[in-house]
C-alpha beads as a LAMMPS data file, in Angstrom:
LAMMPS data file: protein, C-alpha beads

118 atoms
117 bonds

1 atom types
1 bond types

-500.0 500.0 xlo xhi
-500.0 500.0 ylo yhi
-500.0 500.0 zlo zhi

Masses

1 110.0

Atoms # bond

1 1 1 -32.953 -141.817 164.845
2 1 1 -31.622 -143.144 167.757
3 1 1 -32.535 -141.407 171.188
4 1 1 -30.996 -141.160 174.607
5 1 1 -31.572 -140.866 178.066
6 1 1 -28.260 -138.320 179.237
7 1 1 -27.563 -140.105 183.000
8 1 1 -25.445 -137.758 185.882
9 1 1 -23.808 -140.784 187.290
10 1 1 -22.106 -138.487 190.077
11 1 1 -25.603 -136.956 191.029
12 1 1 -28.072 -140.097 190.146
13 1 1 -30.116 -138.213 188.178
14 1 1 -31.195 -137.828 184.584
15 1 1 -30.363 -134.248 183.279
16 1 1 -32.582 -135.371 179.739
17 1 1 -35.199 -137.839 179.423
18 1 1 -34.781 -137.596 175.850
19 1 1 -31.795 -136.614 173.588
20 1 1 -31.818 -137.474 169.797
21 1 1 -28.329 -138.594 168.724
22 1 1 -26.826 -136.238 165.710
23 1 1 -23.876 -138.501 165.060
24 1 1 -24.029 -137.870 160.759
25 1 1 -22.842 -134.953 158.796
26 1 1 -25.482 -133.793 158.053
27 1 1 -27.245 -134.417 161.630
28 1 1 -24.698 -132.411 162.758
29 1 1 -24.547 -129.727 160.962
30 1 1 -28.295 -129.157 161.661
31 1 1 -27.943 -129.500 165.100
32 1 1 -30.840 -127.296 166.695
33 1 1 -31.150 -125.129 163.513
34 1 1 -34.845 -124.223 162.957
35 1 1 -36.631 -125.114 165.479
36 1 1 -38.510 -122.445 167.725
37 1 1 -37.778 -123.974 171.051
38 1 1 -36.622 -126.931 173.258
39 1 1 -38.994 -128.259 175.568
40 1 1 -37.437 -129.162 179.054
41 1 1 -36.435 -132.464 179.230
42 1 1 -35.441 -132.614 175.957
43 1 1 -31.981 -131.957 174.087
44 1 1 -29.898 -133.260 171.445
45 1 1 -26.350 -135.038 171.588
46 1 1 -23.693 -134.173 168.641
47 1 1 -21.484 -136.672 168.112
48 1 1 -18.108 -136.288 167.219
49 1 1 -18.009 -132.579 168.208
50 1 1 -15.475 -129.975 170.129
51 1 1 -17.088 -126.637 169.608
52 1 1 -20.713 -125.363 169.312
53 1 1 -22.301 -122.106 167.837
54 1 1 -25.778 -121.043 168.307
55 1 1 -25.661 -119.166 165.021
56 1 1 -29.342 -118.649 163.363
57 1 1 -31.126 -120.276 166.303
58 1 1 -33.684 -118.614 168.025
59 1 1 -33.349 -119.724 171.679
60 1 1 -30.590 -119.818 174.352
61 1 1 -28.902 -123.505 175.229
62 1 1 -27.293 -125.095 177.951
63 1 1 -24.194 -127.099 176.785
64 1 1 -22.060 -129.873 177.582
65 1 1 -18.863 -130.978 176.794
66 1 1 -18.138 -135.121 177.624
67 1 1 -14.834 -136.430 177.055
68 1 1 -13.858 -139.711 175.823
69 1 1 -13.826 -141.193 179.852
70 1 1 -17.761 -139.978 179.953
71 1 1 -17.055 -136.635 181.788
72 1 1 -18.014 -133.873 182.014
73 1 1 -15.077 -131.663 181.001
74 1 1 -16.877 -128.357 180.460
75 1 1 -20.218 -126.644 180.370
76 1 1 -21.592 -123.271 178.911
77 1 1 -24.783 -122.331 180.750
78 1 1 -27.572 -120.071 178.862
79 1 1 -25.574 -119.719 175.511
80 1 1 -27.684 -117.027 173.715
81 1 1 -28.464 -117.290 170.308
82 1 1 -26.136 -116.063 167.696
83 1 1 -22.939 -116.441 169.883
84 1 1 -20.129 -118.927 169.380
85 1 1 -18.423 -120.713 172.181
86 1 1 -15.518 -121.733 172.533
87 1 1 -14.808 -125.394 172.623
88 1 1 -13.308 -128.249 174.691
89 1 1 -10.097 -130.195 172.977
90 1 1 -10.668 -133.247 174.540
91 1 1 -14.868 -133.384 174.411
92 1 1 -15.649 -136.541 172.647
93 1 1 -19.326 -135.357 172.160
94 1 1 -21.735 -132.084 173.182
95 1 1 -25.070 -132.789 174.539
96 1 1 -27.281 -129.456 174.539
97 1 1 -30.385 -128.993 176.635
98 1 1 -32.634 -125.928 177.134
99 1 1 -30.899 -123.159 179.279
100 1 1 -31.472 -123.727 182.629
101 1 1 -31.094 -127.382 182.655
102 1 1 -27.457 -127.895 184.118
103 1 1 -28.639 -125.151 187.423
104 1 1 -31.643 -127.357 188.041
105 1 1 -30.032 -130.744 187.648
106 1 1 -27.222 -129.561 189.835
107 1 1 -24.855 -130.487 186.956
108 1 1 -20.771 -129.623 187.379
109 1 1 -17.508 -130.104 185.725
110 1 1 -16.487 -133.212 186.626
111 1 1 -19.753 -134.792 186.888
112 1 1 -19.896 -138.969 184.855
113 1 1 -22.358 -139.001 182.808
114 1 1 -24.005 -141.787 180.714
115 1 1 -26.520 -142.372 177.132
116 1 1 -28.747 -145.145 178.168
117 1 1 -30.034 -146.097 175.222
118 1 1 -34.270 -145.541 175.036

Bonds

1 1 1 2
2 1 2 3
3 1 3 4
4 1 4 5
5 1 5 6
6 1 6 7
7 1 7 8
8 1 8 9
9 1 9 10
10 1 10 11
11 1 11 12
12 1 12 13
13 1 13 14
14 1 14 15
15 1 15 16
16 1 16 17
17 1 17 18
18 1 18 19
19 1 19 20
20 1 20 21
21 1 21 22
22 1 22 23
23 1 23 24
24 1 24 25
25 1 25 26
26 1 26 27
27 1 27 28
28 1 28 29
29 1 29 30
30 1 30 31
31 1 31 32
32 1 32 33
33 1 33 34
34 1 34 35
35 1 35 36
36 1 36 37
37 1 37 38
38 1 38 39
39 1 39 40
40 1 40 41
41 1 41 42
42 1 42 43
43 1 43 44
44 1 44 45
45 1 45 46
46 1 46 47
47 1 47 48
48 1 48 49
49 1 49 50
50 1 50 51
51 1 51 52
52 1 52 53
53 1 53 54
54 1 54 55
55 1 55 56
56 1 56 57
57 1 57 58
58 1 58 59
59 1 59 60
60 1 60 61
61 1 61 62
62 1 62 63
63 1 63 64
64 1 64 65
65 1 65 66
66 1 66 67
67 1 67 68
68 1 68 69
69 1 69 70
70 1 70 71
71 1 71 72
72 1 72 73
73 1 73 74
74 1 74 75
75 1 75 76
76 1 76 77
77 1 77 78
78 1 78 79
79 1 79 80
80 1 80 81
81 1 81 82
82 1 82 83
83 1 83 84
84 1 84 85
85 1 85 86
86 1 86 87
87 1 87 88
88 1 88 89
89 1 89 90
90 1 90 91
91 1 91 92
92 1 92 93
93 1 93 94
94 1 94 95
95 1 95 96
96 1 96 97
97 1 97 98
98 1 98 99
99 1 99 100
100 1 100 101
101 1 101 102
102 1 102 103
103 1 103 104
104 1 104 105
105 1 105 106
106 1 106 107
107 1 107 108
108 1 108 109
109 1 109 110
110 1 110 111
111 1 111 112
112 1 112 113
113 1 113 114
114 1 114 115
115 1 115 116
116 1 116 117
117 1 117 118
């Protein structure tokens, strides 16, 4: 499984230190789904995806949309379990970290961001 460090090129800072790439089906259809919690720091990336749910998961998210030019084209803060939000047409990928993440990274709309490959 390949893993990531997620970069804020506009804020040089990391908003991960570790993201696990889901970039199969089956990777991605999983996504987050069973596991009891997300320690900070941590987060997944799901690549190719537009929209996220947090259907059957136990724990609220913090999400980000990247498009194909590596930014940051939206964000859902705190995403509560069993919600569905909507999407981003042109997000390339969806990185989702542990709710409060993108408030205490300072993270925006707008923002570059980069995988650096760990």
């Amino acid at each position: 499984m390949q893993k990531f460090r997620v970069l804020n090129l506009s804020k040089s800072r990391a908003i991960l230190e570790e993201a696990e790439l889901c970039g199969t089906f089956g990777r991605r259809l999983r996504g987050l789904l069973g596991r009891k919690l997300l320690p900070p720091g941590k987060g997944i990336i799901i690549k190719p995806c537009r929209s996220v749910h947090t259907v059957g998961m136990a724990f609220p998210i913090d999400v980000v949309f990247v498009d194909g030019k590596g930014r940051i084209c939206r964000m859902v803060e705190n995403l509560k379990p069993n919600k569905i939000s909507s999407g981003a047409k042109s997000a390339c990928f969806v990185i989702e970290a542990p709710a409060g993440t993108l408030s205490l990274t300072q993270t925006a709309v707008g923002d570059r961001i980069k995988l650096e490959g760990i």
